[in-house]
DOROBA-381163 format. One record per residue: residue number from 1; x, y, z of N, C-alpha, C in turn. Coordinates in pm, whole numbers, plus 50000, padded with zeros to 5 digits. Layout:
# DOROBA-381163
   kolza   neast   nnorth     nup   caeast   canorth    caup   ceast   cnorth     cup
     NUM       X        Y       Z        X         Y       Z       X        Y       Z
...
# end
This chain:
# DOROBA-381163
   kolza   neast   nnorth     nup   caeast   canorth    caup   ceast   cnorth     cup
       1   51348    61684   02562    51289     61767   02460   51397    61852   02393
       2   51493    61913   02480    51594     61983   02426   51689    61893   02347
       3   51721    61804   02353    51804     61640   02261   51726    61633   02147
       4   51576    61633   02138    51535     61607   02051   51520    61726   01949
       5   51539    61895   01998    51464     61968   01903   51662    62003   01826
       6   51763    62007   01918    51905     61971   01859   51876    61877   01788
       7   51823    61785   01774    51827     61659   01630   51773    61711   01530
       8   51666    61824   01545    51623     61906   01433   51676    61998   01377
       9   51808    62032   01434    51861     62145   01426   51786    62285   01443
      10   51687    62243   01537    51627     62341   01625   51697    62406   01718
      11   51652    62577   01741    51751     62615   01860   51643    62699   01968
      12   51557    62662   01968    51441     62705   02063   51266    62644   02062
      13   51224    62647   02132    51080     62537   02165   50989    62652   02248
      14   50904    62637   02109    50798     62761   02127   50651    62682   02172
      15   50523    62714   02251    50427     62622   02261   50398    62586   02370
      16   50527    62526   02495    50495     62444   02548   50407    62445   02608
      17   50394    62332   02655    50261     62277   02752   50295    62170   02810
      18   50301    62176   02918    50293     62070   03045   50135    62035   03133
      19   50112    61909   03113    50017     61841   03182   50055    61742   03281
      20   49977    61754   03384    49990     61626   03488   49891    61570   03513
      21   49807    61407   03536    49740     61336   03563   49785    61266   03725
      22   49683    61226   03790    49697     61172   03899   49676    61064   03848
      23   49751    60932   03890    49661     60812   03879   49624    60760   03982
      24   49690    60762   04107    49623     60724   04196   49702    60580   04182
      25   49643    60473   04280    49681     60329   04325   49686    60280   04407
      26   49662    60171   04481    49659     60097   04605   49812    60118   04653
      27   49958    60137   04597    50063     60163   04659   50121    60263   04673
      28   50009    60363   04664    50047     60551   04627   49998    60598   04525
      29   50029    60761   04499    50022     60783   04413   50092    60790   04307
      30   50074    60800   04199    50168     60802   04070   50086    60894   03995
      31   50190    60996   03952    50177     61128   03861   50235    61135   03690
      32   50139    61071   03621    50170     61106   03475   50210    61266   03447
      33   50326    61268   03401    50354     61386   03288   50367    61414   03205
      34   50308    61499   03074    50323     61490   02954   50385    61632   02920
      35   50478    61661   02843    50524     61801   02786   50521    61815   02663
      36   50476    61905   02561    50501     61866   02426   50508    62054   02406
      37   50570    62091   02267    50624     62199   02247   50618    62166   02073
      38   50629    62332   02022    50721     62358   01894   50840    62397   01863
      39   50959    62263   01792    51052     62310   01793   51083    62422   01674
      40   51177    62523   01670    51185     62607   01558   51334    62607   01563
      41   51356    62697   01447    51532     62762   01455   51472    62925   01405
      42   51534    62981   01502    51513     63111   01514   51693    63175   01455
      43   51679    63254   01413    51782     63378   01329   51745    63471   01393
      44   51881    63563   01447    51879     63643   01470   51919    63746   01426
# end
């Protein structure tokens, strides 16, 4: 996320949010993660 909001010439990520899902499975579990944010460029 930080690679990507530098490609914007973003210099901070306002928003975030992190989610996790279980999925579950016959060979364990497996944990989806999703993160998503607003990138900005902040002046100081």
């Amino acid at each position: 996320m930080q690679e990507k909001a530098k490609d914007l010439d973003a210099n901070a990520i306002i928003g975030l949010k992190i989610s996790y899902n279980n999925l579950g499975g016959t060979m364990g579990n497996t944990i989806f993660v999703t993160a998503y944010g607003t990138a900005i460029s902040y002046k100081d």
